[in-house]
VEXROMI-734403 format. One line per field, with one value per atom (N, C-alpha, C): x, y, z; atom name. Coordinates in steps of 0.02 Angstrom, whole numbers, plus 32768, in hexadecimal, padded with zeros to 4 digits. Each point is the difference from the previous one (the first is absolute). Layout:
x <- X; ...
y <- Y; ...
z <- Z; ...
atomo <- CA; ...
***
This chain:
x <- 8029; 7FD7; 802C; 8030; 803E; 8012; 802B; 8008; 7FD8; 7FBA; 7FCA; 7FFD; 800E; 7FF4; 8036; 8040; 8021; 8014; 7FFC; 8004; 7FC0; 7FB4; 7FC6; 802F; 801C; 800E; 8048; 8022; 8048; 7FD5; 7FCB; 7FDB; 7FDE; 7FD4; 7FF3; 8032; 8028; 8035; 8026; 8014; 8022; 7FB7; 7FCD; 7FCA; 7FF7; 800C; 7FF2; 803E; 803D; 8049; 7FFD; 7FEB; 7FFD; 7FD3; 7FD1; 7FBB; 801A; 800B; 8030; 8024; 8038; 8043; 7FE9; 7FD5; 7FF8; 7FCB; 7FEA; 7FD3; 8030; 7FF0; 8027; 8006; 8024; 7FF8; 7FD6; 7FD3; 7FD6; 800C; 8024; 8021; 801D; 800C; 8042; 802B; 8030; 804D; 8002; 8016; 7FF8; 802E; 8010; 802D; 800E; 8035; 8000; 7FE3; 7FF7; 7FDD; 8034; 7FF2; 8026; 800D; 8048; 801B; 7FCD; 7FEF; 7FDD; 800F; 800B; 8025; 7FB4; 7FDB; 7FC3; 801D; 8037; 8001; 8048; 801F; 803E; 7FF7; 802D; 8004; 8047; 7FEE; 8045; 801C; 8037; 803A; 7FDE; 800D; 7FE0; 8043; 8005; 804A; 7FFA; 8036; 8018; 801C; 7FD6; 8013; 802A; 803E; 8054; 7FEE; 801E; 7FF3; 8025; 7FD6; 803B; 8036; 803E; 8043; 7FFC; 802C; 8006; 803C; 802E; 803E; 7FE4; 8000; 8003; 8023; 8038; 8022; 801E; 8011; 8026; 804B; 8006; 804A; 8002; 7FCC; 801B; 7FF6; 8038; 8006; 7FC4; 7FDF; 7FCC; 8007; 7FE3; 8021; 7FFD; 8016; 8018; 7FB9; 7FDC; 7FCD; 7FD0; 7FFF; 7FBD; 800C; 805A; 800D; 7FF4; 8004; 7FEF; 7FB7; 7FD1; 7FB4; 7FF1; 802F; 7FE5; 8013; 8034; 8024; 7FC8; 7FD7; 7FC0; 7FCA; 7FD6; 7FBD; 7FC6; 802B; 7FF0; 7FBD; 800E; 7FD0; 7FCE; 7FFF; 7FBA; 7FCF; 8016; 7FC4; 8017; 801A; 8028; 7FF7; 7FF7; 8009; 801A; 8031; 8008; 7FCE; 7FE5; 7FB1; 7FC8; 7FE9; 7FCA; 7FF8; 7FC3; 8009; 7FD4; 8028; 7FE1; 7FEC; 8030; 7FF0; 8011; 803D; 8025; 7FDE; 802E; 8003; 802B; 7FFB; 803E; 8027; 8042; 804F; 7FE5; 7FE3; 8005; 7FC1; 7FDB; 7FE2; 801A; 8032; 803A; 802F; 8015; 802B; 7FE0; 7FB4; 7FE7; 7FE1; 8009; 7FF3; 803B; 8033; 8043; 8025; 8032; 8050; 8032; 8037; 8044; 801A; 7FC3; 801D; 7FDA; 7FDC; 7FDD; 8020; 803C; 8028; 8012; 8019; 8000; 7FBB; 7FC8; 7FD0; 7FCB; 800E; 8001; 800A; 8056; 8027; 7FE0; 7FF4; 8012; 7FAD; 7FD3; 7FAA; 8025; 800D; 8017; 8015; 802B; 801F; 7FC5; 7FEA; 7FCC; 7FB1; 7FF1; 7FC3; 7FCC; 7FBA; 7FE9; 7FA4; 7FDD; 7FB7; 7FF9; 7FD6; 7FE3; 8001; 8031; 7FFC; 7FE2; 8006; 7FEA; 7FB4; 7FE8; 7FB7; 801F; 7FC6; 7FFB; 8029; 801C; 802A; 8048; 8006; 804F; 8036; 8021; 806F; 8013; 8007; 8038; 8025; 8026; 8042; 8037; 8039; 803A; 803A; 8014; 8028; 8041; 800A; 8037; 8033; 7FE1; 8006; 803E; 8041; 8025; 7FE2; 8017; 7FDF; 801E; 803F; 8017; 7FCA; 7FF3; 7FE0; 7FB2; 7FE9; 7FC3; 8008; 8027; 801C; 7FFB; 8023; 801A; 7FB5; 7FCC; 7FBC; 7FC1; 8026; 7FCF; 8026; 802D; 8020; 7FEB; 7FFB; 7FE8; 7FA6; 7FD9; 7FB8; 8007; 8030; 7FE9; 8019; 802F; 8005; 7FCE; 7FB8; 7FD0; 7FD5; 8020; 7FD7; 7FF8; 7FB5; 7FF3; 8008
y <- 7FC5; 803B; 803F; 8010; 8031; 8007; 7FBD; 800D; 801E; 7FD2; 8024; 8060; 801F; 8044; 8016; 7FF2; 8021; 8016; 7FB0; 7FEF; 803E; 800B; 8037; 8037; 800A; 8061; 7FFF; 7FD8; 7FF0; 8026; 7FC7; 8019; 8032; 8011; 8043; 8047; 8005; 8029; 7FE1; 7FE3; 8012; 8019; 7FD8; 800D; 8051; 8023; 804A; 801C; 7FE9; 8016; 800B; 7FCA; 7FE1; 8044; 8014; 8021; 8041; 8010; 8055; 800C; 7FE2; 7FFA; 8000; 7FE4; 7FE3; 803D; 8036; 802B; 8045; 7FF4; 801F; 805E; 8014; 805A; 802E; 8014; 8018; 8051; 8020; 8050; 7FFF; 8034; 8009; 8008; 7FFE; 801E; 804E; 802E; 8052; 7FED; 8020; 8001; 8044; 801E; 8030; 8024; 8046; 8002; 802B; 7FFC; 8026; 8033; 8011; 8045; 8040; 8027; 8044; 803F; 8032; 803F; 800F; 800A; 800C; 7FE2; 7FC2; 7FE5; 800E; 8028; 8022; 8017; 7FEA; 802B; 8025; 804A; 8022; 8007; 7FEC; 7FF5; 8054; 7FDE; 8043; 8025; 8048; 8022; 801D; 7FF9; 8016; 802A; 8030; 8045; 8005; 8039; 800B; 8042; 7FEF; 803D; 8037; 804C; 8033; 8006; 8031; 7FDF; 8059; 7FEC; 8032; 803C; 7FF0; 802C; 803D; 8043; 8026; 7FFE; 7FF1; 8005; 7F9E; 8005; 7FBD; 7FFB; 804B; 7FF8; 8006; 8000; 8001; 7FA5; 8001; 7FAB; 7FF2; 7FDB; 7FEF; 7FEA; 801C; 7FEF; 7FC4; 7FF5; 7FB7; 7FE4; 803C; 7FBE; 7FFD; 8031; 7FE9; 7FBB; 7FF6; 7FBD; 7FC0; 7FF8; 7FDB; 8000; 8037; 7FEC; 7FDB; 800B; 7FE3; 7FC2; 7FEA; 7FBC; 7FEC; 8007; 7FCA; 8004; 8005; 7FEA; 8029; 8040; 8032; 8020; 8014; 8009; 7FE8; 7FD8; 7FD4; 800C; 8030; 7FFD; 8048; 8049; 802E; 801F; 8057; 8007; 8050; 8023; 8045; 802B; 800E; 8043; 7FEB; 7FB5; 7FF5; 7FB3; 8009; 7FC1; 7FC6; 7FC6; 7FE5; 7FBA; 7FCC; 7FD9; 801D; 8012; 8027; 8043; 8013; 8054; 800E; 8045; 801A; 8030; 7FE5; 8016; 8046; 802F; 8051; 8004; 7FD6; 7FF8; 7FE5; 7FC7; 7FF5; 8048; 801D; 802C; 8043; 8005; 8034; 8000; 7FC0; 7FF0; 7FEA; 7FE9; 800D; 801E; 7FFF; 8024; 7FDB; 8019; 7FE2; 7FE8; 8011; 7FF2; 7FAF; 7FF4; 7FC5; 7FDD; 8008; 7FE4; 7F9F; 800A; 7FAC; 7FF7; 7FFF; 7FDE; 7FF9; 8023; 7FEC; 7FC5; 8002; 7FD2; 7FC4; 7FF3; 7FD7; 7FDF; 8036; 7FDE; 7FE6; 8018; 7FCE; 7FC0; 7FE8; 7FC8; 7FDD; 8008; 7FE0; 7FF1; 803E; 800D; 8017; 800F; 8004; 8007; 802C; 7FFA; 803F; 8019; 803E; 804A; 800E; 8035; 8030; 7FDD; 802A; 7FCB; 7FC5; 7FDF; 7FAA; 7FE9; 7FC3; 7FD3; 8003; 7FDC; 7FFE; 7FB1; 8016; 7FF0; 802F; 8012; 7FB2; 7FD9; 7FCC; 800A; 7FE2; 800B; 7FF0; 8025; 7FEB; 7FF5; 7FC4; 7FEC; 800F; 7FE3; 7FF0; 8050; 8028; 803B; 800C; 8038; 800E; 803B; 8015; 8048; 803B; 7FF3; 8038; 801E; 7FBF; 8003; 8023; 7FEF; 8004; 8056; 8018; 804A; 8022; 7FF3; 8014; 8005; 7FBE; 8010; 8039; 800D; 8029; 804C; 8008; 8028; 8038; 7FC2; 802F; 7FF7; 7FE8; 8006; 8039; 8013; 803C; 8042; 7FE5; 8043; 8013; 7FE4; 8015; 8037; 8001; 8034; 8056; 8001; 8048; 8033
z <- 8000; 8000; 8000; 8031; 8000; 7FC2; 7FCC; 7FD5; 7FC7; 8000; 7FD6; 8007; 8034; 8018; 7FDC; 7FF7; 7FFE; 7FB4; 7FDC; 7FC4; 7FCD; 8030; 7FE6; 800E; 8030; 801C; 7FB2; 800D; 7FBB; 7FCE; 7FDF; 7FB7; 8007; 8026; 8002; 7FFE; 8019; 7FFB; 7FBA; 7FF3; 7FAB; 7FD1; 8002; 7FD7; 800D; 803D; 8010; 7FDA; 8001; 7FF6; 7FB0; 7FDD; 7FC2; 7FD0; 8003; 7FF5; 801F; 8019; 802E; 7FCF; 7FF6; 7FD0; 7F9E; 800D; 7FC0; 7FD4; 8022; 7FE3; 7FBB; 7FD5; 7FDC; 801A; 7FEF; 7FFB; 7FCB; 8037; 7FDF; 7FF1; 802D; 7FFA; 7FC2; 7FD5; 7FD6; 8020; 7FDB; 8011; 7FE5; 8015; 7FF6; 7FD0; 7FC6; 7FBE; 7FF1; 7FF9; 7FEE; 7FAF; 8007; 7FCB; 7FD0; 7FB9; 7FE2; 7FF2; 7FEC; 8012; 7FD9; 8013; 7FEE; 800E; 7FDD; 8024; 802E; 8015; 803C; 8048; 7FF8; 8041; 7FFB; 7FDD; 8032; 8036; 8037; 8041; 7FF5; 8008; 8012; 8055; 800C; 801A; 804F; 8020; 801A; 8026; 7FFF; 800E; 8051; 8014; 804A; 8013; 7FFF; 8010; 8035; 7FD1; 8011; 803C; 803A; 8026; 7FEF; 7FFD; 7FD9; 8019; 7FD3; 8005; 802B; 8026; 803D; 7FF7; 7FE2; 7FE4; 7FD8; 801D; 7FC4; 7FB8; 8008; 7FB8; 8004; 7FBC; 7FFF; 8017; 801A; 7FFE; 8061; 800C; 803E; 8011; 8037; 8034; 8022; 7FEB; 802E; 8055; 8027; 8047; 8013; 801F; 8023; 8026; 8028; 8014; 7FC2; 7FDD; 7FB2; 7FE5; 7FF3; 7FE4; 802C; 8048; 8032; 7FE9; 801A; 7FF5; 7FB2; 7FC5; 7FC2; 8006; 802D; 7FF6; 8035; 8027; 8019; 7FE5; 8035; 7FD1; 8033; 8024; 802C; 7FC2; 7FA3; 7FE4; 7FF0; 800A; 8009; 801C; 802A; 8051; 7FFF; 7FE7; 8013; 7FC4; 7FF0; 7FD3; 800C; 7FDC; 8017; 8003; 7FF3; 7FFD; 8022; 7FFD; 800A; 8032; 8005; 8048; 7FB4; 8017; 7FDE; 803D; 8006; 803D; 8035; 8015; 8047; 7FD1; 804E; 7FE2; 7FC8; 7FDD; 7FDB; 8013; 7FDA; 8037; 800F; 7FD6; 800F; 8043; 7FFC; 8053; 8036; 7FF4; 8034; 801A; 7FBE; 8016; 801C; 7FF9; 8023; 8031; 8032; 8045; 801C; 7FEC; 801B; 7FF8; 8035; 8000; 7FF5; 7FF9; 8013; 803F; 8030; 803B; 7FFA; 7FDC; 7FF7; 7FE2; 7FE9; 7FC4; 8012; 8049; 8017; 8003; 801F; 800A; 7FC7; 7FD8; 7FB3; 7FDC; 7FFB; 7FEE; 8021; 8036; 802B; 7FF8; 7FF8; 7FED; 7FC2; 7FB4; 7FCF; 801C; 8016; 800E; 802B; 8024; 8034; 7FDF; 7FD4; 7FEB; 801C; 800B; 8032; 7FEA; 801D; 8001; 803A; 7FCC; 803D; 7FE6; 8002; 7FE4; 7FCE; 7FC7; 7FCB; 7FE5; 8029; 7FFA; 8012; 7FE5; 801C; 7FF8; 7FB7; 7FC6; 801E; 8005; 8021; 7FC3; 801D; 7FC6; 8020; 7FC6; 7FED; 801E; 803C; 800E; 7FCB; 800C; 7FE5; 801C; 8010; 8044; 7FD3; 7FAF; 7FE7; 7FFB; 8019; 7FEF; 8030; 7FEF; 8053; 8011; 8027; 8022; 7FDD; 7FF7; 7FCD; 7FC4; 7FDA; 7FB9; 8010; 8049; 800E; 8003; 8018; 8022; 7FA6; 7FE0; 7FB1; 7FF3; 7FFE; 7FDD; 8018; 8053; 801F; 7FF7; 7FFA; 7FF0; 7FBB; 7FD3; 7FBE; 8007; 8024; 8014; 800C; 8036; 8025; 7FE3; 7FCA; 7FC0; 7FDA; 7FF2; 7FDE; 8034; 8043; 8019; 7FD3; 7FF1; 7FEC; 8019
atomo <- N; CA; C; N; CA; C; N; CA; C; N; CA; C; N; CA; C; N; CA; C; N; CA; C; N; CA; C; N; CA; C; N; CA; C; N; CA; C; N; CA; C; N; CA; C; N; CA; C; N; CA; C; N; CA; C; N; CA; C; N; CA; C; N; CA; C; N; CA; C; N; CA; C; N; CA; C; N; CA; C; N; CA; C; N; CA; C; N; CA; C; N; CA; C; N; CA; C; N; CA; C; N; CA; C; N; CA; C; N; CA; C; N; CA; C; N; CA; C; N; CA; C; N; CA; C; N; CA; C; N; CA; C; N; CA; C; N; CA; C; N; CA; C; N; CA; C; N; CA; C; N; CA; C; N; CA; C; N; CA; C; N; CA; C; N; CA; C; N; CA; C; N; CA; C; N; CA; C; N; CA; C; N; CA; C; N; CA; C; N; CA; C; N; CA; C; N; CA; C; N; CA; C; N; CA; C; N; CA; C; N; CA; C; N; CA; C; N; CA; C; N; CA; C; N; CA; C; N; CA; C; N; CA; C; N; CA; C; N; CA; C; N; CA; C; N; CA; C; N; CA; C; N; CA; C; N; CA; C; N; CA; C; N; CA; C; N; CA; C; N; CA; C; N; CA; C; N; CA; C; N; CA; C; N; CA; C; N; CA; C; N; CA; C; N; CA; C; N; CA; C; N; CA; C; N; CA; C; N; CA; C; N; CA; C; N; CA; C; N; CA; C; N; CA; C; N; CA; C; N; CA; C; N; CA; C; N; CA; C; N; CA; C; N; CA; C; N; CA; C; N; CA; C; N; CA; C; N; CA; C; N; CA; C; N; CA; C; N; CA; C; N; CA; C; N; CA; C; N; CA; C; N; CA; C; N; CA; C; N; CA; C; N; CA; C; N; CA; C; N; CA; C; N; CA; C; N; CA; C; N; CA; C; N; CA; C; N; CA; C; N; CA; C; N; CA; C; N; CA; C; N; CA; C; N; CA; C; N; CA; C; N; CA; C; N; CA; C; N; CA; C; N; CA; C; N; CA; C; N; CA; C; N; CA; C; N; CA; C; N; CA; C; N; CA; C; N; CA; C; N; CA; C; N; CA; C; N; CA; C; N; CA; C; N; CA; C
***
């Protein structure tokens, strides 16, 4: 009798397995369609933050090239707040006497200040470089 049970539950389960498996596909497969100038997509462009040098002949300062070598523009923009604030609103609520605790929010990052959204820390950063980037922030003061 055991065996009889077990030998029904066996065939039932392949007969379920068998019939599951065995049902053909009824979806298509998505195929692409052919080429048409209507379904060009153009390439979409990433706006260059303006270039900050009056002339070409002047050296660009040392912290502008620090802020271009991260990814501080992303979230940062000179004139205007776009995610953080923008540098010329950094530099018109601080001083120089702020110059370390500046630096030193870069490297740490933080939340609070300027809204909810918190600054990426940047640990890889030294304090020097951090000093150089707040440095020329706080040259856009008007």
């Amino acid at each position: 009798m055991k065996t009889f049970v077990q030998n029904t539950i066996i065939a039932l389960t392949l007969t379920t397995l068998l019939f599951s498996c065995s049902k053909p596909e009824t979806t298509p497969i998505p195929q692409a369609e052919p080429y048409s100038e209507q379904q060009v997509i153009q390439p979409q462009t990433v706006e260059t933050p303006p270039e900050i040098s009056s002339s070409s002949n002047t050296p660009k300062h040392e912290g502008l090239k620090l802020i271009e070598g991260t990814y501080c523009l992303t979230c940062h923009t000179i004139d205007s707040k776009l995610i953080g604030p923008s540098y010329q609103e950094v530099a018109a609520k601080y001083s120089d006497a702020d110059l370390d605790m500046l630096a030193q929010k870069i490297i740490d990052g933080g939340k609070g200040n300027w809204g909810e959204i918190p600054m990426t820390p940047h640990t890889g950063l030294s304090k020097e470089n951090a000093r150089q980037m707040v440095k020329y922030i706080l040259s856009l003061k008007k």
